[in-house]
N, C-alpha and C positions, 0 to 999 in steps of 0.2 A: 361754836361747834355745831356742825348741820346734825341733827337726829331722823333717822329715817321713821317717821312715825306709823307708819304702813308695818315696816318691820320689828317696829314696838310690841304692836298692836295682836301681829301675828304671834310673836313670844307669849305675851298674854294666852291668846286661844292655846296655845300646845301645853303652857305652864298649865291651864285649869282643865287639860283633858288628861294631862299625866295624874292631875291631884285625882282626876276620878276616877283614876286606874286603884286606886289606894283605897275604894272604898269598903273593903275589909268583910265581905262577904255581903256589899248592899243589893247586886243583883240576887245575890242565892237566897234569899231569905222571901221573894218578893217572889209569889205564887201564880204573876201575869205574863213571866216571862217565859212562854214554851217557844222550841225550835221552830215555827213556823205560824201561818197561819190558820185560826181556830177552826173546827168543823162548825157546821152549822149550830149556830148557840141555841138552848130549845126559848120560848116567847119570854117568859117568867126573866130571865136575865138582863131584857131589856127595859125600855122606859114605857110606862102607860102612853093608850092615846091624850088621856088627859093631860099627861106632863107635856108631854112633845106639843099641845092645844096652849099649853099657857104661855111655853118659850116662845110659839110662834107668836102670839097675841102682844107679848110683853117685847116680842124683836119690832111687830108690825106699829103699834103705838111708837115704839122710841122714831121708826123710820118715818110716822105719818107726820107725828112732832117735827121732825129735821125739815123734811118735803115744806110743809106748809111756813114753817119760819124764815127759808130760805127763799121765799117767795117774795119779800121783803128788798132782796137783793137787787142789785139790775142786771147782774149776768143772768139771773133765774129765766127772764124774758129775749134775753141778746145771747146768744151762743157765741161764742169766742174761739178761736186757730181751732183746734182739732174737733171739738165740738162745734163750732159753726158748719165747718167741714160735713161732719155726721150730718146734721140739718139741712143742707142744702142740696146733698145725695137722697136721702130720706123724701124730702120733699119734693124734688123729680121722680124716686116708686111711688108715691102714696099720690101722683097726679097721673098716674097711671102710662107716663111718658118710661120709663124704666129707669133701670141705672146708667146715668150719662157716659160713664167710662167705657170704651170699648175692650180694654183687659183692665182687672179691680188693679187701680193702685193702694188702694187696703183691704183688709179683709173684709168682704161684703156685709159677714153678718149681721152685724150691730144698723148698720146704714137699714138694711132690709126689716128689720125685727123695729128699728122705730119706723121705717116706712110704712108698715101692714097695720100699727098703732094710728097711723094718723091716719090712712085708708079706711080705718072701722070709726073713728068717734070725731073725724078731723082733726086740721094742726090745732094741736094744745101743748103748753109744754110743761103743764099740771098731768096729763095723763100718762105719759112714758114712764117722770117719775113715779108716781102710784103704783104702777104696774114693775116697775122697779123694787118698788119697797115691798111689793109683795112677793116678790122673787129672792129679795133682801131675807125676808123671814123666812120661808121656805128653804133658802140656807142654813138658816139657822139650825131648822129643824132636822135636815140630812149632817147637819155637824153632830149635833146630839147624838140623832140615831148612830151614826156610824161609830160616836166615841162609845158607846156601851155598847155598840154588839161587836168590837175589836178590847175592850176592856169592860168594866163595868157600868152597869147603871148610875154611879154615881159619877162618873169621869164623864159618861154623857152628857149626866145635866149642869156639872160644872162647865164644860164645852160648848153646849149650847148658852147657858147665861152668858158667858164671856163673848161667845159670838154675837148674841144681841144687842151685848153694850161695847161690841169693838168699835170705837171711833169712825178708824177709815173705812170699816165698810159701811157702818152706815150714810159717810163724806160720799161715796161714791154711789152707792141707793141714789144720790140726789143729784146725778151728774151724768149729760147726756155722754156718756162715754162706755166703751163696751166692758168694764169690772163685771159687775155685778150677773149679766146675761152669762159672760162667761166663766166667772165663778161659779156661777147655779148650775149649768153643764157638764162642769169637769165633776161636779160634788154627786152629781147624780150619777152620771157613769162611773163614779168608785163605789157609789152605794150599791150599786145595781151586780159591781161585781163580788163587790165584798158578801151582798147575800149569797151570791149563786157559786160562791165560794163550795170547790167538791162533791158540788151537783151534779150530775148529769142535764140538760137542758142547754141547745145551742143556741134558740131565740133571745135568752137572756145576754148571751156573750156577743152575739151580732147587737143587739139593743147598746150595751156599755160601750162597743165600739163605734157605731155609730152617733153616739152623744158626744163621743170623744173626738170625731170628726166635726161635728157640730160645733163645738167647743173653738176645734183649731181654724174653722170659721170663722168666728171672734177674732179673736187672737190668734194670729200664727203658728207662734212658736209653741203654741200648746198641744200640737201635734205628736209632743213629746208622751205627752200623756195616754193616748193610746196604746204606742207601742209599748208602753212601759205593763201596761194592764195586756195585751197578748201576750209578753214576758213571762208574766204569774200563772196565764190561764193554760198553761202548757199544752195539751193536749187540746184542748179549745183555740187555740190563738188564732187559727187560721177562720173563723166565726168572728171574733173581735177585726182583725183586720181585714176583713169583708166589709162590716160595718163602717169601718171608720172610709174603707175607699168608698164605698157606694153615698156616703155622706160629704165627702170631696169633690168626688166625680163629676155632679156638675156645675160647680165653680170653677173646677178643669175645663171643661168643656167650652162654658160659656166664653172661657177666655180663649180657647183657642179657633173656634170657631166665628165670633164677634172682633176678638182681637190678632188673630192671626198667628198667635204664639202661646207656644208652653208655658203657662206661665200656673201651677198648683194651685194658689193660693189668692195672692198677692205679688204686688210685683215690689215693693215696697223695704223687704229684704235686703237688699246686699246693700243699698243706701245708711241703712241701720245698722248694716254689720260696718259697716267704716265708720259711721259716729261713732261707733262704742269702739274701736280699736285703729287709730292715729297718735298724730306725736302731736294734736293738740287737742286734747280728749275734751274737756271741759269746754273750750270755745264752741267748737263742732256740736255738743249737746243745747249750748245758751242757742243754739240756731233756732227759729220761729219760722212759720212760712212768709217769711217778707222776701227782699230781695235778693239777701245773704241765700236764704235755703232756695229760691230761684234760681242761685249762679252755681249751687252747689249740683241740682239732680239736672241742670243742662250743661253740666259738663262734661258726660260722655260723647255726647251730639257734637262738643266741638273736636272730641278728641277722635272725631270719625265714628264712633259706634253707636247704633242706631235701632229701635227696637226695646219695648221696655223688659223683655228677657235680658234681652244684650247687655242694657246696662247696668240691670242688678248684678248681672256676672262680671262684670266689669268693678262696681265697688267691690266685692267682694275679693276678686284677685290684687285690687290695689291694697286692702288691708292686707292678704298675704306676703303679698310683697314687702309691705313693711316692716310686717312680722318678720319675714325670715330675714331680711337684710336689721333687725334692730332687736336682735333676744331678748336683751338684757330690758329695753324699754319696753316692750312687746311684756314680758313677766311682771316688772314694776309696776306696768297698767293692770294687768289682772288681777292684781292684790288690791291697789286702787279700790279698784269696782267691788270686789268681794269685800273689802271694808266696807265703803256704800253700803254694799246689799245688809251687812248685821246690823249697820246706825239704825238709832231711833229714829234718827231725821225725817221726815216724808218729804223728798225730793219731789218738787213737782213737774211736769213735763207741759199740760195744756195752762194751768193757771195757779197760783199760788195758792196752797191748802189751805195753811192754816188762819189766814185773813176769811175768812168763813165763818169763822167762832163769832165774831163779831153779829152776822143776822143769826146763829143759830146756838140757843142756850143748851141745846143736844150737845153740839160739840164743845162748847166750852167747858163742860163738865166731864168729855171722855176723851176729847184731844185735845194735847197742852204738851209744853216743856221749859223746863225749869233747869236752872245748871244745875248737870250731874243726874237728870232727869228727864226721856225726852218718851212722853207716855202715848200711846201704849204698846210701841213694838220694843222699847228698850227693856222693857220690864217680860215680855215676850219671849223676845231672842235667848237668856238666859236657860226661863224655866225649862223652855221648850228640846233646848242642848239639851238637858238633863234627862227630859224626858226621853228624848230620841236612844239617849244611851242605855236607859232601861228599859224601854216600851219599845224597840224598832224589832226584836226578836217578834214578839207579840203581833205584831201588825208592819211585816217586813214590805208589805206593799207601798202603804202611805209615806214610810221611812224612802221607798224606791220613786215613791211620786216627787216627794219632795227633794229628794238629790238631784232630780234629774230636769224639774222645772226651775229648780235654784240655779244649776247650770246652763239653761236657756236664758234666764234675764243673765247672767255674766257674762255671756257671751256676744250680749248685745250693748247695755248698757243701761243705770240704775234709774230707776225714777220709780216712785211711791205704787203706780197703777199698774206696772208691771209685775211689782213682787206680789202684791196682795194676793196672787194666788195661789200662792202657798199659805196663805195666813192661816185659813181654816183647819189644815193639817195641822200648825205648828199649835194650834190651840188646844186639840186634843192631847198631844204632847204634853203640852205645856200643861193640865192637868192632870196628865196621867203622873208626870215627876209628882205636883202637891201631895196626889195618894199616895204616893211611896214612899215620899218624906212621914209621913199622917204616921205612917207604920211602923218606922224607924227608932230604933233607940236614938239617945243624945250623941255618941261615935258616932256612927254613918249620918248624921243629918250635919254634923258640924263640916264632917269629911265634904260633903256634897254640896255644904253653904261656902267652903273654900273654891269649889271648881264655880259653881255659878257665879261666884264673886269677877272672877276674872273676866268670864265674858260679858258679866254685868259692866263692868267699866269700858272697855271695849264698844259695847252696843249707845254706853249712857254719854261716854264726856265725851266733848268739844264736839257737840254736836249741831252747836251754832245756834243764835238767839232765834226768837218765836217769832217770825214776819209779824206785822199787825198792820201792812199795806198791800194793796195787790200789786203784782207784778208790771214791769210800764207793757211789757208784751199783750198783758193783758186787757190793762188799759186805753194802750192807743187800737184795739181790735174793738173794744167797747164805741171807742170816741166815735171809730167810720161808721158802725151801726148806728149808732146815737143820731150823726151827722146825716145819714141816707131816710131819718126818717125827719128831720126837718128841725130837731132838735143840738142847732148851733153851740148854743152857749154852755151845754151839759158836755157836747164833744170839743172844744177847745178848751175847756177846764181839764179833761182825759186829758189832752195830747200836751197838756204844761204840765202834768202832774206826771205824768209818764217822761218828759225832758228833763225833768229834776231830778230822776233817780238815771235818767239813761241818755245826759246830753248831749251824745251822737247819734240818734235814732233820727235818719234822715229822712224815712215814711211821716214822722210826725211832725217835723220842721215843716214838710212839706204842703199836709191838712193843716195845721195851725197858720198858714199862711193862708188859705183857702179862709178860713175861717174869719179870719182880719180882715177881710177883704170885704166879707159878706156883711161886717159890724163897722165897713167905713175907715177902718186903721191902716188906711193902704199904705205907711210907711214902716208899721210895724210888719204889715203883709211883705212887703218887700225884704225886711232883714230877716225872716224866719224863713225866705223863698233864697235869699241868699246863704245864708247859715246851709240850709240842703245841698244846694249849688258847690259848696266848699266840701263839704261830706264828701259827697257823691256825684258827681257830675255824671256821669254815665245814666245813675239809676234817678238824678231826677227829671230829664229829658225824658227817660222811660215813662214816667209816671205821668206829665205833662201828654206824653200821647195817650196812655190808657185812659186819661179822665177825658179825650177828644173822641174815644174808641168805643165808651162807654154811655155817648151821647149827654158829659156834662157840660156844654160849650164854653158859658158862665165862665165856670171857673178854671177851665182851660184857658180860655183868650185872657182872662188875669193873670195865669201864670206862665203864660207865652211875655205877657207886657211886663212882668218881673224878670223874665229871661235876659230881653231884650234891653233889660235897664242895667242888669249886671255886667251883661257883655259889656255894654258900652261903657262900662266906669272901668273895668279890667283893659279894656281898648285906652282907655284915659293914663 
């Protein structure tokens, strides 16, 4: 019998938010819950500089520990797909040539914020992170503050500890990718509004809107997050949304002006709205920028549309299209993804997470999973429910930040780096339930350990076993770096290691022939140039020119005389 386990899953969630309908006067008893948000709390309420000095010291230690163990690795020195990316845009601002792109195919920030890093001290890839982990901790520290000045001092510094020792974010402190810069953005333009909360002062609401633009610099879709913060600031809003445009404005520009087109952001959008909503969701996300994600973003050019505006609107009406001609799958996928987003799992996007634990005894001790255990967002997602249910009256903003950023990644699609930014929120949350529990008679804590039960299992099982290898995506992107700098025998080990977990990967049959070649084994060269050839014929002929294009002659003219060998036995 088939079970729809999506729709299991769902019953779970509605079963444990009825039980906490039942919790028998657990909101009334619980003196944090007023109709809106606080006035200004007077100093006394919140955490000392000293506290807020140790959480940041004890978040910066756990991050300098990670950084420096993970140095150890060799992706530490090789950037890989989305991260090499970052580095290679980075590395044209910071040589003073600009941003190669003539309208951003990603959001600039992250490319620009490591570019002005290697401008000031040189390329290092020691220094980013550092300056990451201290951005890391400084998270930390606006988690704190904001958890006690929207609840108590003590919900702060459970907040802030938790945030110190979150796994992924310290995973991401240590990874050239844009988490961390624009986690520290969104956290500060909440903090900035949550003080100037029923203030008078316009500077302040232009400042949060503006960081909130900065933010969706980073990341896109976090754009959500300003207009959610001119929402609350009612009579101020048009100061927040001042901010946030004149923080937009010119990345706007630059694109239309450079590139000829409207393009807000990014142009990178509607590509991502179609991965995360087709009728083959999972394939479309396993995409990598190899040949596959090649034939993917030049397939509006063959379909006559032309323009990187054009074509983002172009994926974008093709997912509609699907949507409204396929409801019913169109909804089953939505649920999909929304399971996604509650799993423990850390779905990875540029490279396998939890194969990291391996150089860094940081993670091994704060990210793990275990069946029926997948730490530390399974254990998260539970509290945090609870929390939301008695603490969102209390701090109706955060509760609106995080609904509304939660439905930006679902509306794209799940991977680990994209949700992290709500985590900060949920963490707060998620101690503000423990204090409520703390206060509780043995009735409402039993009540309240029934509803979290439920989404504890929900977020914990079949969450799938703990990789302890990296990705071949990742691998054979290691192997050509490896390979470009003269190190053979370290890159054809990549590109066999990556064929054993992924034996149709016709980019690495492709180098591993390359590699045979160069070690003498021209006839194992040949069956690894043929094995491509059967793959792929289209895209290994393609590759055979870029390695002519590229000025590698070498290893072109070998894999022109592999070419030429296979025809002739297929002519045979």
């Amino acid at each position: 019998m088939h079970v729809d386990h999506d729709a299991v899953d769902l019953g779970i969630v509605w079963w444990s938010l009825w039980v906490a309908q039942l919790r028998m006067g657990f909101l009334g008893s619980v003196p944090d819950t007023e109709p809106s948000l606080p006035k200004p709390l007077p100093a006394v309420t919140g955490l000392s500089r000293r506290t807020l000095g140790l959480l940041f010291g004890l978040a910066l230690v756990l991050r300098l520990a990670h950084v420096l163990a993970m140095g150890a690795s060799p992706y530490f020195d090789n950037p890989v797909i989305d991260a090499g990316t970052y580095e290679e845009l980075a590395t044209s601002i910071a040589a003073g040539r600009g941003h190669p792109e003539a309208a951003f195919w990603h959001p600039p920030g992250y490319p620009y914020f490591l570019g002005v890093i290697w401008w000031l001290v040189g390329k290092s890839f020691l220094w980013p992170r550092l300056v990451q982990a201290l951005l890391g901790a400084l998270t930390v520290v606006l988690t704190a503050w904001i958890g006690a000045r929207l609840f108590k001092p003590r919900v702060g510094l459970g907040s802030g500890l938790a945030a110190a020792g979150y796994g992924m974010l310290i995973y991401f402190d240590g990874e050239l990718l844009p988490p961390t810069l624009a986690i520290f953005l969104l956290l500060l333009a909440s903090a900035i509004a949550i003080a100037r909360w029923n203030r008078p002062g316009r500077w302040h609401w232009l400042a949060a809107g503006a960081l909130g633009g900065l933010a969706a610099t980073v990341v896109a879709t976090l754009l959500v997050a300003p207009l959610v913060i001119a929402g609350f600031a009612r009579r101020q809003a048009g100061w927040v949304l001042l901010g946030t445009a004149l923080a937009i404005a010119p990345v706007t520009l630059r694109n239309a002006v450079r590139g000829h087109e409207f393009v807000l952001i990014s142009a990178n959008g509607g590509v991502n709205f179609w991965i995360g909503n087709n009728p083959q969701y999972q394939k479309m996300v396993d995409l990598r920028p190899d040949l596959g994600w090649k034939r993917l973003v030049e397939e509006p050019g063959r379909a006559g549309v032309h323009g990187l505006a054009n074509s983002s609107r172009y994926f974008v009406a093709k997912a509609w299209n699907w949507a409204a001609h396929n409801p019913l799958a169109f909804a089953r996928l939505q649920l999909r993804k929304l399971r996604l987003f509650v799993g423990g799992n850390e779905i990875y996007r540029n490279q396998a997470i939890y194969p990291a634990r391996m150089d860094s005894p940081v993670l091994r001790a704060l990210l793990w999973k275990i069946p029926g255990l997948a730490f530390p967002f399974g254990p998260l997602l539970p509290l945090s429910a609870l929390g939301l249910w008695v603490g969102a009256r209390r701090a109706p903003l955060l509760a609106a930040l995080i609904a509304a950023l939660s439905l930006s990644v679902v509306a794209f699609f799940i991977t680990a780096r994209y949700r992290m930014v709500v985590v900060p929120f949920l963490l707060i949350f998620a101690v503000q339930a423990v204090a409520c529990l703390a206060r509780q008679s043995w009735r409402p804590r039993l009540i309240a350990a029934a509803a979290v039960a439920g989404l504890f299992l929900v977020a914990n099982l079949g969450q799938g076993r703990m990789e302890n290898r990296m990705n071949a995506d990742a691998e054979y992107s290691l192997g050509v770096r490896l390979g470009e700098k003269g190190q053979i025998k370290r890159a054809a080990a990549l590109f066999e290691s990556a064929l054993a977990s992924k034996p149709d990967y016709t980019e690495a049959w492709l180098n591993l022939s390359v590699c045979y070649d160069v070690f003498g084994r021209h006839e194992d060269a040949r069956r690894a140039f043929a094995r491509a050839f059967a793959l792929d014929r289209e895209a290994t002929i393609g590759m055979v020119r870029n390695f002519l294009s590229v000025g590698k002659r070498d290893a072109a003219q070998a894999l022109l005389g592999h070419l030429a060998a296979v025809r002739a036995t297929r002519a045979e």
